[in-house]
N, C-alpha and C positions, 0 to 999 in steps of 0.2 A: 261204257265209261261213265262214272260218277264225277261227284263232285270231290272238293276239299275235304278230306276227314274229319279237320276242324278248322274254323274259320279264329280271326286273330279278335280277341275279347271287345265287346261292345257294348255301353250301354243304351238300358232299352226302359220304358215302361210300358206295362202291357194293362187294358183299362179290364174292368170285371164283366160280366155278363150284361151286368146292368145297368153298367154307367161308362161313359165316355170318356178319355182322357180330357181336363178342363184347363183351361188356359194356365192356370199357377203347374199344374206339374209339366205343362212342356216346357214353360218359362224355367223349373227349377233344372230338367234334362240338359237344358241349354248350357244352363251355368256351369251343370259339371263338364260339358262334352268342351264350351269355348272361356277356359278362365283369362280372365283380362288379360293378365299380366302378361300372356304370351300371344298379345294380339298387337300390341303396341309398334307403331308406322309401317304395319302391315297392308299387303295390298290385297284384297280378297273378292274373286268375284265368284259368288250367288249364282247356279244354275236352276231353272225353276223351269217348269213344265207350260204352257200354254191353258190355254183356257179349254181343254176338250181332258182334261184329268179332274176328276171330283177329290179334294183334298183342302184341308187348310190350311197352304201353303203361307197366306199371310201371317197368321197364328204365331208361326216359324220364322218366317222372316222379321216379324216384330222383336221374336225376344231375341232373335240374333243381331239385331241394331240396337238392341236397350241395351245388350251385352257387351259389346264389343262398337257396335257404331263411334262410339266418342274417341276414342284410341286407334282405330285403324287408319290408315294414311290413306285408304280407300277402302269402299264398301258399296259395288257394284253388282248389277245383278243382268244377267243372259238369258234369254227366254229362247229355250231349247226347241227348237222348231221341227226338228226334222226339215221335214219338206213342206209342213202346212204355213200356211199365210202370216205374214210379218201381225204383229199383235200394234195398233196404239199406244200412243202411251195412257189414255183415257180404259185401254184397255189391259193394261201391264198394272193401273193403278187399282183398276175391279180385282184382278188374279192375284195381287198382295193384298187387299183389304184394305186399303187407305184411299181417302178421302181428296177432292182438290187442294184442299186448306192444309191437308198432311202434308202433302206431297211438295207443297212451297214454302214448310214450314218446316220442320223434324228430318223430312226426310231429300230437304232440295240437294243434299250433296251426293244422294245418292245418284247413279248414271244410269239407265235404260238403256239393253241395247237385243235387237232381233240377230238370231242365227240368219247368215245369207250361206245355206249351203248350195248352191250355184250359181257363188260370186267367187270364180277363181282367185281375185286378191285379198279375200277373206278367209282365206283357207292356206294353212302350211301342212305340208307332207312333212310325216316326222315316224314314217320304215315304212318297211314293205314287209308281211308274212307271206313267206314263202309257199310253194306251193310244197313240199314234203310235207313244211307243219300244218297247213291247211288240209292235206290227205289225212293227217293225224287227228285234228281237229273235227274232222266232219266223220269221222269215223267210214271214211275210203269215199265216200260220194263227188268230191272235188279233188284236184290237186293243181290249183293254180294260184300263180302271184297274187296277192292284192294289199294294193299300196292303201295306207294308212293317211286318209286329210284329215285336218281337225280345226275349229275356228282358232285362229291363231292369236285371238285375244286373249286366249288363256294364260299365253307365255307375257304379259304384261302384270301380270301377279303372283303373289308367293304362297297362293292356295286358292285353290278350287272347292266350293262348298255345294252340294249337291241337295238340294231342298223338293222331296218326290214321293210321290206316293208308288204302290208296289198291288198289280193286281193281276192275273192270268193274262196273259197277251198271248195272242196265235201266232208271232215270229219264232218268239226267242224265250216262251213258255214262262215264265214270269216277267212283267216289267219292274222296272228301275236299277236302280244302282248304276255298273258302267252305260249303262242301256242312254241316261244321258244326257253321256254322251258320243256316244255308237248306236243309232243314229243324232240323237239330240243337237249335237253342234259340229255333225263330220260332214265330210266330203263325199261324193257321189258313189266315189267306185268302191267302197265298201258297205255302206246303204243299198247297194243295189244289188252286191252278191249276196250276204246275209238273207236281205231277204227272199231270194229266191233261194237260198240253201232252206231257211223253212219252209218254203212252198213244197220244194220236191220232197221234204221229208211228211207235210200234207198239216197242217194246222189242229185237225184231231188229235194227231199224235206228239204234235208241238204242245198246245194248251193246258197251263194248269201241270206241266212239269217242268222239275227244277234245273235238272241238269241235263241241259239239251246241246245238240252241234252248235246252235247259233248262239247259246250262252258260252260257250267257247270261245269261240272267236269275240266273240263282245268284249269278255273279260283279256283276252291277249292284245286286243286294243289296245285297252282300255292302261295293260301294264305297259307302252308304248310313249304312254304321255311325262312327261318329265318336269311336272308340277307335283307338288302336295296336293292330296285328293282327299280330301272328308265327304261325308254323306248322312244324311236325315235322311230315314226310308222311313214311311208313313205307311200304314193300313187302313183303309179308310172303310168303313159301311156306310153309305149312303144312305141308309134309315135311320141310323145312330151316330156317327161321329166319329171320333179320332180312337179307332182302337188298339194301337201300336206305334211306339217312337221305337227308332234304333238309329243309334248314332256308332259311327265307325270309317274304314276304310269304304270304297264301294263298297267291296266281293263281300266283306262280313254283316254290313247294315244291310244288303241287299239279301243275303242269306237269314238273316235274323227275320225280317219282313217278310220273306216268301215263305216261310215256316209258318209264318202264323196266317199268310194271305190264305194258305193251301185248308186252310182250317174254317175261314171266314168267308172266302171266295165261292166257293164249289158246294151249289146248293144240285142233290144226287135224286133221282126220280127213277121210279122201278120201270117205268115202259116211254117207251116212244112217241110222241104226238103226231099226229096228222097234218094236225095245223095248228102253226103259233103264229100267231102278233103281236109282233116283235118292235116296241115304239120307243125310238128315238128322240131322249132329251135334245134338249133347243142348244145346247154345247156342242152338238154332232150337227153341222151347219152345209154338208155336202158328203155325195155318197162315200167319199175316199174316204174319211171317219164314220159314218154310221155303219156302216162295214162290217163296226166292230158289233151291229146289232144281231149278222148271222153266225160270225165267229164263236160267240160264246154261247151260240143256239144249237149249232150243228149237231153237236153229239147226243142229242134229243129229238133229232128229227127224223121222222121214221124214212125207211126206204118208198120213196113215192109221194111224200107229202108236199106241204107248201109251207113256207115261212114269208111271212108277208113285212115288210120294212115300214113301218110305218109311221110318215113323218111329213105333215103337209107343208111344214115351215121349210123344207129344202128344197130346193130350185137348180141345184148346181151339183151333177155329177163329181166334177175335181178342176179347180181354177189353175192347181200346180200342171195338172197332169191331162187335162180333160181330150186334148186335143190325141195322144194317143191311145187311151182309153175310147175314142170315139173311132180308131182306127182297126183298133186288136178285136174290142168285145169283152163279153164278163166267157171264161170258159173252165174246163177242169184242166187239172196238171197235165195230163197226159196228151191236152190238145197239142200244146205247148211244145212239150216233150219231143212226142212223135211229127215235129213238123220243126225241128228245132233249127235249120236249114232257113226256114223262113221267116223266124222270130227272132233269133239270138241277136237283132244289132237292134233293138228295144228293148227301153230299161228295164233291167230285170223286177226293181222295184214293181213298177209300172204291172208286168207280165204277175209276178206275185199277189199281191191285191186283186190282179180279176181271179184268181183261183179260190183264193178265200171268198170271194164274196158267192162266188159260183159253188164251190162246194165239188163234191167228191165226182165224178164221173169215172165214164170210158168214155175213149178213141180207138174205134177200129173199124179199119173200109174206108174209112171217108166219115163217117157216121159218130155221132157224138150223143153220146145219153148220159145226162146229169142223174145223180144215186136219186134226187128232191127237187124241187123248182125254190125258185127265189123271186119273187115277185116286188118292185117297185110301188108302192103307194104313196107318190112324195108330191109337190109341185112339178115334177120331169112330165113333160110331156109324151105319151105313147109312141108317137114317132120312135123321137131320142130314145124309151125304155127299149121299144125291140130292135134296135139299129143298134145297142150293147150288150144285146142278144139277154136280157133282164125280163122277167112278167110287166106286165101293166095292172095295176088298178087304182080306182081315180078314189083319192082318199076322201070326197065328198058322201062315198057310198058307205064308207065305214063305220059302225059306231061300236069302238072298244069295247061297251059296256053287253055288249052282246058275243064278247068271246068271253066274259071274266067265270069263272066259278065250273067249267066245263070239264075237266081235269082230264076226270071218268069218263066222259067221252072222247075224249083224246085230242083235245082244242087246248091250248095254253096261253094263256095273253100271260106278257109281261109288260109290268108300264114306263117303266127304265129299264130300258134296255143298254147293252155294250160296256156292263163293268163284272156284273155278277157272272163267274160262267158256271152251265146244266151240264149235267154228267148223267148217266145212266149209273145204275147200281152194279149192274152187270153188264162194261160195254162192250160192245162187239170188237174182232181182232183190230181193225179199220182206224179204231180210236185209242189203241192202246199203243204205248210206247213203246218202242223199238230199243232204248235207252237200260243199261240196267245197272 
């Protein structure tokens, strides 16, 4: 099953090889995408990412308050959490780019507020997808109910502006657009079947494509909401800057972005490594996000290797989730699977995440063999790393500068790790989509 044949017109600018989109032409996008006159005692709340997306989300939200701010009857902003940690507002004021002095100044009528998605009075049901269209939807792998929450601040305004960046994600094979918010600012019981619909489908074969199951159901959410939805999808390089604006509905800005992310994103390598280390920016503050240090490694790691996490500033497996994560373990799909009797009343979230972090295995006998290891080098203490069935190494011992330049020997340091995702030139069936 594909995607949309064509998506509903959007505009976009896309910067050159050599140069970055610079603040006057997102300001000028702005203007065409939000013209005053039809913003006037509008109520509009801003969904923005947290501080674990590299993007210049403030950039955006500047020229959308220089634009529209002065005329709108409101002009609030939501920090799409998913399931990670409530943001400050010292910390919501870093992720827009403004200042204390702004912030009590230009921009004090603006209102701050965290996703609580397991605050049942913060959350409204608004359907249930059925289990047929779910069988439909995941292309025969499911076919059960799931009910639709969503933060229920949204129905307190007369549009939802989506302000996000767009890079490979191993759920739902490209992020942003409805993504959010599904997971961004929903409720439990479809955060947790999604993502264990990408797990069984296995994260290689998720990653870095478009039109996946769980971009399905994302996007049938996502037409569930009964607000006006606009969206800024951003592409961002990390070495360079802002190299794609797209302003639209989600499904079209999120389609525009992922075209170009799939172009920008997915740096391709003719063989397999042994060993990578794989280092974790200070934005990835616990393993439940640096996570995404092995996800966008996987498909570059040979049969038998090691990929090493490496990241001394984290201390804290998952603050949301730690307590069952310390219960389950890191394991592969099939642990899961073939033991589903004894898993299935743990969050499925939960259950997903230790797969992707574990990576590809078998289960069978009793007996569990990972495809690679995955080795810890964080602040975690070795107890804690092999009680989550994780490698141990004490990042005291490590010095990056002694994996760098090894290629040809089959060593790969990467030094920001969890945005760019390695591909193999020719990969194996393992990693290929199932999707066509």
């Amino acid at each position: 099953m594909t995607g949309p044949m064509s998506a509903t017109p959007i505009l976009s600018r896309v910067a050159s090889e050599e140069h970055a989109l610079d603040e006057e032409e997102i300001a000028g996008l702005v203007a065409d995408a939000c013209p005053e006159a039809g913003y006037h005692g509008k109520r509009v709340l801003l969904i923005v990412p947290d501080g674990t997306r590299t993007a210049p989300v403030g950039t955006v939200f500047k020229a959308i308050h220089d634009r529209v701010g002065g005329v709108t009857k409101a002009l609030d902003v939501l920090v799409a959490l998913g399931t990670h940690q409530p943001m400050t507002e010292e910390a919501i004021c870093k992720r827009l780019d403004i200042s204390e002095q702004e912030r009590h100044k230009q921009y004090r009528d603006v209102r701050f507020f965290n996703h609580e998605w397991d605050n049942p009075e913060a959350l409204k049901h608004i359907g249930t997808i059925s289990g047929d269209e779910i069988r439909e939807l995941t292309s025969g792998r499911f076919a059960i109910d799931v009910p639709v929450q969503v933060n229920r601040r949204l129905f307190e305004y007369d549009e939802v502006m989506i302000i996000g960046p767009v890079f490979p994600h191993e759920v739902v094979g490209f992020s942003g657009g409805n993504k959010y918010l599904f997971p961004g600012v929903s409720g439990p019981d479809i955060l947790n079947f999604f993502h264990w619909l990408g797990a069984v489908v296995t994260n290689p074969k998720i990653i870095g494509h478009m039109w996946t199951p769980v971009r399905r159901v994302v996007d049938r959410a996502g037409s569930l909401v009964p607000v006006g939805k606009k969206c800024f999808a951003m592409v961002v390089r990390p070495d360079k800057g802002l190299d794609g604006l797209f302003f639209g509905t989600p499904e079209a800005a999120w389609q525009g972005a992922a075209e170009l992310s799939s172009r920008r994103h997915i740096t391709r390598k003719p063989k397999p490594f042994h060993t990578i280390l794989s280092c974790a920016p200070e934005m990835y503050d616990e393993v439940w996000t640096a996570g995404k240090c092995m996800y966008k490694l996987e498909p570059v790691l040979a049969d038998g290797g090691e990929l090493i996490i490496y990241a001394p500033h984290i201390r804290e497996v998952c603050v949301a989730h730690g307590s069952h994560i310390e219960e389950v373990g890191y394991h592969c799909r099939d642990y899961f699977l073939k033991q589903w009797e004894r898993f299935k009343d743990y969050p499925w979230g939960v259950l997903a995440h230790s797969t992707h972090v574990y990576g590809q295995g078998t289960f069978e006998n009793g007996v569990e063999t990972p495809r690679a290891r995955v080795t810890l080098a964080t602040g975690i203490p070795e107890a804690k790393c092999r009680q989550i069935n994780l490698g141990y190494r004490d990042p005291d011992t490590i010095d990056p500068e002694k994996f760098a330049d090894r290629e040809d020997e089959g060593i790969l340091l990467v030094r920001k790790a969890g945005e760019m995702l390695y591909r193999l030139e020719d990969p194996p069936e393992w990693a290929q989509s199932d999707e066509t």
